[in-house]
N, C-alpha and C positions, 0 to 999 in steps of 0.2 A: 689561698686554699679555702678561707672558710666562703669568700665571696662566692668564688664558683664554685660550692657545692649550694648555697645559697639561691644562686641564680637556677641551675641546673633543676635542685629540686622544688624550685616553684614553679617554674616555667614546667616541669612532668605532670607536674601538682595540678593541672588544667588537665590533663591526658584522666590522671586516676578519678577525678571527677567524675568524668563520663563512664570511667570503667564502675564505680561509684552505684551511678545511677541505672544502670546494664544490668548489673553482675548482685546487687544487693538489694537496691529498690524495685527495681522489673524481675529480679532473679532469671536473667537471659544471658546465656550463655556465648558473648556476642565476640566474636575475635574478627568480627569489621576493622576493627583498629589497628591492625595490622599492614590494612591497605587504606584508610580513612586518614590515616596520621602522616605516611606520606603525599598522600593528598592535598593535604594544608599545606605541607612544604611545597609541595611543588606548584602548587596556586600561587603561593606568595612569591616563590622564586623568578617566576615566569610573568607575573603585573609587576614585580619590582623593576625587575630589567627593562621592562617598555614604559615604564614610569608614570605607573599606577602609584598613585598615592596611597601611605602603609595603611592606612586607617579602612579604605578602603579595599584594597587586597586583604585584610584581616578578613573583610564580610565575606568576600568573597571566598575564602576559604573554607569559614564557618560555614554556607551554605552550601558549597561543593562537600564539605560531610556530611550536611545531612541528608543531602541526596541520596549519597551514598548508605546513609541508613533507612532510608526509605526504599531501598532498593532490597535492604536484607529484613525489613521487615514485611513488604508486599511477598516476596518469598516465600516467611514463614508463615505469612497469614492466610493469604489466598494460595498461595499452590501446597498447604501445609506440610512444609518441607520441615523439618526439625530445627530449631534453634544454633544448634552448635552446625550443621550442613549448610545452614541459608551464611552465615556468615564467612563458612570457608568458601563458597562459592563467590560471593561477592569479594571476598579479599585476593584471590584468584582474578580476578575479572581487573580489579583497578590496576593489579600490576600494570596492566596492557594499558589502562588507560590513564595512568600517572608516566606512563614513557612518552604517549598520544601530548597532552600535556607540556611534556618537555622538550617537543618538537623530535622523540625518537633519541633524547639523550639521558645517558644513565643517569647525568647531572649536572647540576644548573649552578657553577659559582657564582656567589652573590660581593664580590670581592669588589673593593670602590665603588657600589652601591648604595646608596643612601637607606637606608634604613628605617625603623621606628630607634631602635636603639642607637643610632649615629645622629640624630636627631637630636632626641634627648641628651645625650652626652656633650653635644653642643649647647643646648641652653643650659646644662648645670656643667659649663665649663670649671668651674671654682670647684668642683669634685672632682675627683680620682673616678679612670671611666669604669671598674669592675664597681665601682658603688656606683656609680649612677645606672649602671645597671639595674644591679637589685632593686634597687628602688623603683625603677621602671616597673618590672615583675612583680613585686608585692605590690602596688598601685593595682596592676591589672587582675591578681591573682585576688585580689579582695574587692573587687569591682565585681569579680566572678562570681566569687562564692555568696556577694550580699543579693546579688542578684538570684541565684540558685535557689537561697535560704526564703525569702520571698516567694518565688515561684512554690514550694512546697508547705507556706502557708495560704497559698489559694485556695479555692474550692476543686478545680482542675488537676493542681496538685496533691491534694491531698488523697483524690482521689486516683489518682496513678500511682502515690504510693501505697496505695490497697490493694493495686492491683496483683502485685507482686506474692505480698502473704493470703488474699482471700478473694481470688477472681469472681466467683460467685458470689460475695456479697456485691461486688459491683455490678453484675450483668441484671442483679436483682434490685439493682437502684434506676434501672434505664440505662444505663450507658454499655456505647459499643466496645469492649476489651478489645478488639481486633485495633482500632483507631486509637485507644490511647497507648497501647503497645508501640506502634509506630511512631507516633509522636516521643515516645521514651527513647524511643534507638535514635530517630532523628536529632534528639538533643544532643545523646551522649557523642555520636558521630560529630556532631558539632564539635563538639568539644575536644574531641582527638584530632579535628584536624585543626582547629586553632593553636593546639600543643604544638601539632607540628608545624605551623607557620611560626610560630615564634623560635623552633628549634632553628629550621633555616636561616631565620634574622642573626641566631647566637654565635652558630657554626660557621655561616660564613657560607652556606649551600645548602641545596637540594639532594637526595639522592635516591634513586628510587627503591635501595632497599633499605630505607632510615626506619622502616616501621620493624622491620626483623625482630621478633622478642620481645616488644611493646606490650603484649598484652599477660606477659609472665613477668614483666618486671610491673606491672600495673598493679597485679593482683599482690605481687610481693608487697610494694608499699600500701597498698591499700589492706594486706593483715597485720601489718607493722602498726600500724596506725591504731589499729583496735586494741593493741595492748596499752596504747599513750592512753588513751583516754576508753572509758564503759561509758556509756548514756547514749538513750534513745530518741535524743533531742537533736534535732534536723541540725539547728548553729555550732554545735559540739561533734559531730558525726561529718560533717563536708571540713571542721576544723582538724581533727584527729587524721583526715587524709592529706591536706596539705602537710601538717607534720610529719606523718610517714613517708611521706615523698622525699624530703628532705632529710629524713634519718636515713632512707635506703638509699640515696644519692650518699651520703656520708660513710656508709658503709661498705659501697662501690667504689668511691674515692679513696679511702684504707686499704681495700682489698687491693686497687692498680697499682698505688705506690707504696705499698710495706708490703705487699705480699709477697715478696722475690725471699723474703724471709725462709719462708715453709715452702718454697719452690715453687711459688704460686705466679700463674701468668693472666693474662688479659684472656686469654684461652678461656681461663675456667672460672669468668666471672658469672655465664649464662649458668656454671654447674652451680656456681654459687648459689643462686638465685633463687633454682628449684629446690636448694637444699633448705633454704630458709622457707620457703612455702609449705613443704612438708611436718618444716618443725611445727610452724604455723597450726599446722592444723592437727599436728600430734597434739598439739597443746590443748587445744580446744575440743578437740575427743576428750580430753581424760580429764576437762570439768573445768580447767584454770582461767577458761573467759567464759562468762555467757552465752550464749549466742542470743543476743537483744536487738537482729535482725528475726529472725524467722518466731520468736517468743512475744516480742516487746513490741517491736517497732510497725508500725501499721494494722493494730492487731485489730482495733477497732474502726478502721477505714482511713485512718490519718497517723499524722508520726506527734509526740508531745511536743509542746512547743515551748 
């Protein structure tokens, strides 16, 4: 139990990064991830079978999202279509082209495939393989986020996350907002769909509607997370979301197997979801978090360090 909810929610913990970086740093309103996250799966599914090496399929995936967020950010830049429209369009669009993808199949078993996680599980044969999982995951999940944490102590970074609380102090330092926009969607899309290659590696397949509610259960763990931890500090802020990942993974795993309790079915895990997002933000209407995104955090062009 505790391993896969462990595994489950660090391996999401990559997805709400990017929802992370979308939805709080750019404040864009981005549900590409919808169709970005099956994307990673099915990049990875489809080089794994033809015996693309994982490490490699990984990149590949990673860049097939952010194609795909360069596609919803040229959208909203240049045809200035609105943020939440540029993204359904594009999430719209890859259906078609994560089927393209999958040679026209709804899904790709990855069954006696080699894997990154079969892989590993062989060199730490002396472990038990649901831990050498995790271990796998946390290895990569914090390769991630040091790397992330870094990037928004740049100068580049720093100044993308300005962009979000005070565009016009950036377009008045010289720099183009149109370009570092894109380059924001571009990452986070990265990052939903490397989520999703590694969900395919877990599950065992592709499927091309694995992104289905991806970006409501994103945003769930990603307000869960703001009540772990307040600070406006970049390392504590990508940390409080890997944790919420893993609380709301923990609370979906409760809710599948004890909820037959209260009559409760796999059905109304999605009603779950939203039901928790709204307390979310009852909560924070009526004073009980901060809001040290839109107050605090980038307020002076950078996030504290």
């Amino acid at each position: 139990m505790i391993t896969g909810i462990l595994t489950e929610g660090l391996i999401y913990s990559i997805m709400v990064l990017g929802v992370f970086i979308s939805y709080r740093v750019l404040s864009f309103a981005d549900l590409t991830v919808d169709g970005s996250f099956p994307m990673g799966a099915a990049i990875m599914a489809v080089c794994l079978t033809n015996g693309v090496p994982p490490l490699a399929a990984l990149a590949l995936a990673f860049l097939g999202g952010a194609s795909a967020g360069l596609v919803t950010g040229l959208i909203h830049t240049r045809l200035k279509v609105p943020d939440l429209l540029s993204g359904i369009l594009t999430m719209t669009m890859l259906y078609s082209i994560n089927l393209r993808i999958m040679s026209n199949r709804a899904n790709v078993s990855l069954l006696r495939v080699p894997t990154l996680f079969t892989r590993f599980a062989e060199q730490m044969s002396f472990l038990d393989r649901d831990v050498s999982i995790v271990l796998i995951c946390l290895l990569v999940v914090i390769v991630i986020k040091i790397l992330i944490d870094l990037f928004f102590h740049t100068d580049y970074g720093l100044t993308l996350g300005a962009l979000g609380a005070n565009p016009q102090m950036v377009i008045s330092q010289g720099m183009n907002p149109d370009l570092l926009k894109i380059s924001g969607i571009c990452l986070s899309n990265g990052l939903f769909a490397a989520a999703g290659s590694f969900t395919a590696m877990y599950q065992g397949f592709a499927d091309a509607a694995l992104g289905s509610g991806m970006i409501v259960s994103g945003l769930a763990s990603l307000m869960m997370g703001e009540f772990l931890i307040r600070s406006n500090r970049i390392a504590l802020q990508t940390l409080r979301v890997i944790l919420g990942s893993i609380l709301y993974r923990g609370l979906m795993y409760l809710a599948r197997n004890y909820g037959y309790h209260i009559n409760m079915t796999a059905n109304d895990l999605q009603l779950i979801t939203g039901i928790l997002i709204i307390l979310c933000i009852l909560v924070s209407k009526q004073g009980w978090l901060n809001n040290v995104y839109n107050k605090k955090v980038f307020k002076s062009g950078g996030t504290s360090l």
